[in-house]
C-alpha positions in Angstrom: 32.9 -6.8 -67.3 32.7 -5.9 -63.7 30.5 -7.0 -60.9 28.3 -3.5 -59.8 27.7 -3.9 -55.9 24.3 -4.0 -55.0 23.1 -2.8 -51.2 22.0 -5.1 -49.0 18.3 -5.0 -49.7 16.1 -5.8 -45.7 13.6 -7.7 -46.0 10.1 -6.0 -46.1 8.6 -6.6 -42.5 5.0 -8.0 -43.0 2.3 -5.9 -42.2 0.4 -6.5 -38.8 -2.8 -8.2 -39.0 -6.3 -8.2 -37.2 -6.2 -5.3 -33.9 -2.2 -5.1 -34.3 -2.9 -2.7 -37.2 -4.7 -0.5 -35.6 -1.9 0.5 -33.1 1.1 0.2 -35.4 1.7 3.7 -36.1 0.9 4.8 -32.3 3.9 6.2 -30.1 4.8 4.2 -26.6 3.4 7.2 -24.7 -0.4 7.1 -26.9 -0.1 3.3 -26.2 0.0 3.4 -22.5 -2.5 6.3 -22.1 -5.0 4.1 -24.5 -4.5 0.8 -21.9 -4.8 2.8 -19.0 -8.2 4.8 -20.3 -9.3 1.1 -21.7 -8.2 -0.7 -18.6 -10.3 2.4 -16.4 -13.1 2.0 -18.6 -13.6 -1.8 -18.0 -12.7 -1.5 -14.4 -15.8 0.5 -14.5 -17.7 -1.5 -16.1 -16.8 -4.7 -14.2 -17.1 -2.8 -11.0 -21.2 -2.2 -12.3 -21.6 -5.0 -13.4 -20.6 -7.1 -9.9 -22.4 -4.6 -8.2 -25.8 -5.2 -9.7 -25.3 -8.8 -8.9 -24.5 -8.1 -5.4 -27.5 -5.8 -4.6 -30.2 -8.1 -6.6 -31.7 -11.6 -5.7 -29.9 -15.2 -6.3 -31.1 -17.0 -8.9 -32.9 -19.6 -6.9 -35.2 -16.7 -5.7 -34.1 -17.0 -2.0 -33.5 -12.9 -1.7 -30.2 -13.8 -0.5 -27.6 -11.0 -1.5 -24.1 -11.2 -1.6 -22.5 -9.0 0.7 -19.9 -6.1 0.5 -17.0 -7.7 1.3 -17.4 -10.4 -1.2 -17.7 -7.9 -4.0 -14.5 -6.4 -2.9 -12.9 -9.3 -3.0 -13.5 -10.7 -6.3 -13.3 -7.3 -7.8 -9.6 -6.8 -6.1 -8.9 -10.2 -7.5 -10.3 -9.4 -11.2 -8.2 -6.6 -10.8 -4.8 -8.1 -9.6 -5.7 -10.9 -12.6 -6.0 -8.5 -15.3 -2.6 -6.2 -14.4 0.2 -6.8 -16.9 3.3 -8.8 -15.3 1.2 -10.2 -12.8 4.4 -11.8 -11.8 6.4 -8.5 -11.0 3.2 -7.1 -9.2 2.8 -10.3 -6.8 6.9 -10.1 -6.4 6.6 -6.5 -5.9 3.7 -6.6 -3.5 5.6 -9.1 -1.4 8.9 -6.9 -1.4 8.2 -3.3 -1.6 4.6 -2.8 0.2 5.1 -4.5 3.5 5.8 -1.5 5.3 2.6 0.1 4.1 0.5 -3.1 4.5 1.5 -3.3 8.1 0.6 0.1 8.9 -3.2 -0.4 9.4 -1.8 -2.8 12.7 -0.9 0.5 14.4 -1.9 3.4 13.0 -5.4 4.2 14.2 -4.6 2.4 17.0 -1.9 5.1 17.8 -3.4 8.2 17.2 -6.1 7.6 19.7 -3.9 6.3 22.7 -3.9 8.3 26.0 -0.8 10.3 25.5 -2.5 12.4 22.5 -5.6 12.8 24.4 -8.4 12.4 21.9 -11.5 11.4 22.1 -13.4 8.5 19.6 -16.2 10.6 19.3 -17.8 10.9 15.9 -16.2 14.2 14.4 -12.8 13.2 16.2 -12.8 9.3 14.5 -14.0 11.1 10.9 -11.1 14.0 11.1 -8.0 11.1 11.9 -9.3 8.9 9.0 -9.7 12.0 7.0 -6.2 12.8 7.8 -5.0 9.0 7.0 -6.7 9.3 3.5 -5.3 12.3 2.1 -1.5 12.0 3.6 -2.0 8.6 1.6 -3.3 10.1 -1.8 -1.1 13.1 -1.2 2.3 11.9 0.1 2.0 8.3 -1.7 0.0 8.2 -4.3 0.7 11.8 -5.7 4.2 12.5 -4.6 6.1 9.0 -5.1 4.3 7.1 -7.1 2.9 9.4 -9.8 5.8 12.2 -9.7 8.8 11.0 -7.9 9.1 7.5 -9.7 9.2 9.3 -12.7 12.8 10.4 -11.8 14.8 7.2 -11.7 19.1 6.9 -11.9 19.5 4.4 -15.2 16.5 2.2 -13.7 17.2 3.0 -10.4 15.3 4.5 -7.3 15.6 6.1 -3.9 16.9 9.3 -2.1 20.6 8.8 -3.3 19.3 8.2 -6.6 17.2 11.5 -6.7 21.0 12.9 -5.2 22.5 12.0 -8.2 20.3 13.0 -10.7 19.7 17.0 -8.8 24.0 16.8 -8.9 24.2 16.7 -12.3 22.2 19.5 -13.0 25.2 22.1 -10.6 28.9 22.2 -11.1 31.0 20.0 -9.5 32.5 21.5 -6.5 29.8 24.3 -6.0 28.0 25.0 -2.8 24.3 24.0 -4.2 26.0 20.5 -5.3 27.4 20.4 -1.8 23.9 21.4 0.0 22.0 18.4 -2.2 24.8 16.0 -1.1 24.4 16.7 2.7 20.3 17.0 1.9 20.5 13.7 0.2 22.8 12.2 3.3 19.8 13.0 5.8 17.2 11.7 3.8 19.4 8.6 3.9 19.5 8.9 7.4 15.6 9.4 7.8 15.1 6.0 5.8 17.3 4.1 7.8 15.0 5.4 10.9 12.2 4.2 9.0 14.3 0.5 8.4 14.9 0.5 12.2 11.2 1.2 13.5 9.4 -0.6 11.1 10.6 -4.6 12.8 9.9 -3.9 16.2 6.5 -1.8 15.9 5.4 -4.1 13.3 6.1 -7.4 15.1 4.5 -5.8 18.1 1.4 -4.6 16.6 0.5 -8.3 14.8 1.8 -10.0 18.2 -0.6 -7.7 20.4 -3.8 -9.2 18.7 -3.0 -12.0 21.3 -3.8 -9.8 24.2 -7.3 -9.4 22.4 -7.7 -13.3 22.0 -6.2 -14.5 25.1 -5.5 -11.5 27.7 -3.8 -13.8 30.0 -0.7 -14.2 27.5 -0.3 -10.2 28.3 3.3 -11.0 29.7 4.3 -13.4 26.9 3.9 -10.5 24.0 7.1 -8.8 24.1 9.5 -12.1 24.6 7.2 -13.1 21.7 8.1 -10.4 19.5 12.2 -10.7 20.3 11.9 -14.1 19.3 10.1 -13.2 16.2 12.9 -10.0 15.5 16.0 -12.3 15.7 14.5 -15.0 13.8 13.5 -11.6 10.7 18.0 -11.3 11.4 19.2 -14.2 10.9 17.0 -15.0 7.8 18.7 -11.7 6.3 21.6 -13.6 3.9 18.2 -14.9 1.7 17.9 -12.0 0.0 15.2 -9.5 -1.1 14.3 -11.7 -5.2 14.1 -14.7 -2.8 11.9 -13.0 -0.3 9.3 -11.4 -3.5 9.2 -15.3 -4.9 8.5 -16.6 -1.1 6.3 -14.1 0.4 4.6 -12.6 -2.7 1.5 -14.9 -2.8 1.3 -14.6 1.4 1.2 -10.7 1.1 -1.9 -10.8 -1.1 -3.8 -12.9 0.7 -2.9 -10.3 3.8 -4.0 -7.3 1.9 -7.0 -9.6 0.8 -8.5 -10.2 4.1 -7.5 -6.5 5.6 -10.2 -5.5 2.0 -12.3 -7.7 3.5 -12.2 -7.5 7.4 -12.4 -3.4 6.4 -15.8 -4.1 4.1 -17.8 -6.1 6.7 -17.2 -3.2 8.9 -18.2 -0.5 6.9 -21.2 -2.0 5.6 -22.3 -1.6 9.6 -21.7 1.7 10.1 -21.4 3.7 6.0 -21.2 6.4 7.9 -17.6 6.3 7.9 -17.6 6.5 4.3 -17.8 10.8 4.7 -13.9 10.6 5.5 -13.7 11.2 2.3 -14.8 14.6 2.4 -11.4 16.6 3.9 -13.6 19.1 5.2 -13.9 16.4 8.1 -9.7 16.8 8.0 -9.5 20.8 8.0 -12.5 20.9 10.9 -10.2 18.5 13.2 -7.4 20.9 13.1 -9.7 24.3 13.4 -10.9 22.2 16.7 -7.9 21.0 17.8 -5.3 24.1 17.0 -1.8 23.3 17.3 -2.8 20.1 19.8 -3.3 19.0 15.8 -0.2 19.1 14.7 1.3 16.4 17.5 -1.6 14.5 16.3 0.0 14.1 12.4 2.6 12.4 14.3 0.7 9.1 14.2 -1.3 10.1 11.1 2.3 9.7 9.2 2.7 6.1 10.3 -0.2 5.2 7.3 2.7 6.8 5.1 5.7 4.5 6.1 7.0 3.0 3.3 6.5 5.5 0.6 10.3 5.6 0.1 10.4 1.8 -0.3 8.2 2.0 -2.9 11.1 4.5 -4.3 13.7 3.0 -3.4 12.9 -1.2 -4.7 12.3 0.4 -7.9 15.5 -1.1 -9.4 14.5 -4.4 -8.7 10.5 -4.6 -10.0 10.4 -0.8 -12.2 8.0 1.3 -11.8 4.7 -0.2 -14.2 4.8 -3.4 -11.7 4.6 -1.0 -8.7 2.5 1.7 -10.0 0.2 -1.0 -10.9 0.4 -2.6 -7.6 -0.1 0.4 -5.7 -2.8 2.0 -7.4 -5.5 -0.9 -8.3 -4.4 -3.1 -5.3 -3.0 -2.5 -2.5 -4.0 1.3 -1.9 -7.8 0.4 -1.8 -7.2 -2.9 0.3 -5.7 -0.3 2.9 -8.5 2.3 2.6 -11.1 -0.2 3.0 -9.2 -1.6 6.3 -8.9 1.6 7.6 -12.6 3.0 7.3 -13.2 -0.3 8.6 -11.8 0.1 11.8 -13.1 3.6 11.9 -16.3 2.2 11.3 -16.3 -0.4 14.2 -15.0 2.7 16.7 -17.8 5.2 15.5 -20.2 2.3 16.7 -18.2 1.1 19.7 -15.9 4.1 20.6 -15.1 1.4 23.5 -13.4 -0.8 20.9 -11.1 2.1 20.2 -7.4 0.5 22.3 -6.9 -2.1 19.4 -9.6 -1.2 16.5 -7.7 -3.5 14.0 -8.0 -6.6 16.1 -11.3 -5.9 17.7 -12.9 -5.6 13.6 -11.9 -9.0 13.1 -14.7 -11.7 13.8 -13.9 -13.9 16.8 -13.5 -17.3 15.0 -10.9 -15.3 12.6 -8.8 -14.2 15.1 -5.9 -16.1 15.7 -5.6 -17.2 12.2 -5.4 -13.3 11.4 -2.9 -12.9 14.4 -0.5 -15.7 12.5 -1.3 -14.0 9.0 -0.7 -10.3 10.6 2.7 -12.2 12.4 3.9 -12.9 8.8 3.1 -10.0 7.2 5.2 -8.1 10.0 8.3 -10.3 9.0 7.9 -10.0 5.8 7.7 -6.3 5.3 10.9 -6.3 8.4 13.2 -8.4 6.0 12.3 -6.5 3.1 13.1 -3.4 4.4 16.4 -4.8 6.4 17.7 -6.0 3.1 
């Protein structure tokens, strides 16, 4: 009598229990677009809920209310707290956003100096910021991080990883595979610009705040900032995981008080809160013609970085950054830079440094050392 083989029989998986069960026939596409609806829904609701606090009387009846900037803070840091991975997002925010976190250092700052000739009147302050906010939503937060990160290389990012995946798509040795490679070569060549500028304008901009605090040390700013730039050099053989582990926690407490220098600004002048509106953008440029176009210029230095965020993907992905980027870092920089545009609308005066000159007086050289940091930070990380 023979042995009949039986098949190898797997073990029945048990069924999941309590709210497992009610996602366990959902696909990994339903599952994310229910946590980021869920997620929306109780930012929403947090967002309400803090706010009603803020606008109503303590509880010991002293009709003391908590201001603005407070409520951004602690609803940036329920936010940051309640991302997934909050690991990869404080790594990431420490490697891949330092060139965008800088930005607010020089950006306003630059588009109003004398060489572009415009005035910090109240049309002219509303159509820059106007400019600022849609080149970031457009150029940033539409274009690479909703659309282009979608188009990585086997986890990869950047512009010769978007090379290599439009090659595949022609025949080897035609001309349209030849025209991608050079295309792909010069946006290689405009990032590396973007590597080279980003030290010295950054160091500069968070060393100038001296001038503000102490206009005697005028001549001591530049030898200042070379000393800084060799020291960003020489720290290069570290590495960018060492630099996210280091300098992760210090760039969210930068973007932290730029959310909250920005909010005590704008609650003086709201005014600034019609930027919004890019009617205020399209009017700058029917009353400024082609003179407008020079002007975009500066306007694109709130948009350094955007291939960073791109390019790092290999090291973080793309939920860490996303995630990052969108409930983070993008409204610490749009509350920083209507907050500057709110302090010029009320002292157009203010208008040669208006990051520096928004930050209280007994803040300022700790900001200077924090803004000093920040600018190495975001130099090494886009160096290595």
């Amino acid at each position: 009598m023979t042995d009949t083989p039986t098949a190898d029989v797997e073990p029945a998986q048990a069924a999941p229990r309590g709210p497992a069960r009610w996602f366990a026939g959902w696909s990994e596409d339903r599952r994310r677009t229910a946590f980021i609806v869920a997620y929306s829904i109780a930012l929403l609701i947090t967002t309400a809920a803090i706010w009603l606090v803020a606008v109503a009387p303590d509880i010991g009846g002293q009709g003391e209310r908590v201001s603005v900037s407070q409520t951004v803070l602690f609803v940036l840091i329920g936010n940051l707290l309640l991302i997934g991975g909050l690991a990869l997002v404080v790594g990431a925010i420490g490697v891949v956003f330092g060139d965008s976190g800088t930005s607010p250092l020089y950006t306003l700052k630059e588009a109003f100096s004398p060489h572009y000739g415009l005035d910090s009147d109240h049309d002219t302050v509303l159509g820059v910021l106007s400019l600022a906010f849609w080149a970031l939503m457009i150029v940033v937060t539409l274009k690479y991080v909703t659309i282009i990160m979608r188009a990585d290389n086997e986890g990869e990012g950047g512009i010769m990883a978007l090379m290599a995946l439009a090659q595949r798509s022609l025949r080897n040795g035609s001309r349209s595979a030849y025209v991608v490679g050079i295309l792909g070569i010069f946006g290689a060549s405009l990032f590396f610009g973007d590597g080279v500028i980003t030290p010295a304008i950054s160091v500069l901009g968070a060393v100038e705040g001296l001038e503000i605090a102490a206009p005697g040390l005028h001549n001591f700013i530049v030898p200042i900032t070379v000393v800084v730039l060799l020291l960003v050099f020489m720290a290069q053989r570290f590495g960018t995981e060492k630099v996210g582990k280091v300098f992760g926690p210090v760039m969210v407490l930068w973007f932290l008080a730029l959310a909250a220098i920005g909010g005590w600004n704008i609650v003086k002048a709201p005014e600034v809160l019609k930027a919004f509106n890019p009617w205020w953008a399209a009017q700058f440029f029917i009353e400024h013609g082609w003179h407008g176009v020079f002007i975009l210029g500066a306007v694109v230095l709130a948009v350094t970085g955007g291939e960073a965020l791109y390019a790092d993907m290999g090291h973080f992905g793309a939920p860490p950054i996303r995630h990052g980027w969108y409930f983070f870092v993008l409204p610490c920089l749009l509350l920083n830079y209507l907050g500057q545009g709110a302090l010029v609308l009320e002292h157009p005066e203010l208008v040669r440094n208006p990051f520096y000159e928004s930050v209280p007086g007994w803040a300022l050289y700790p900001m200077i050392g924090l803004a000093t940091l920040a600018a190495v930070i975001a130099s090494q990380a886009v160096i290595t």
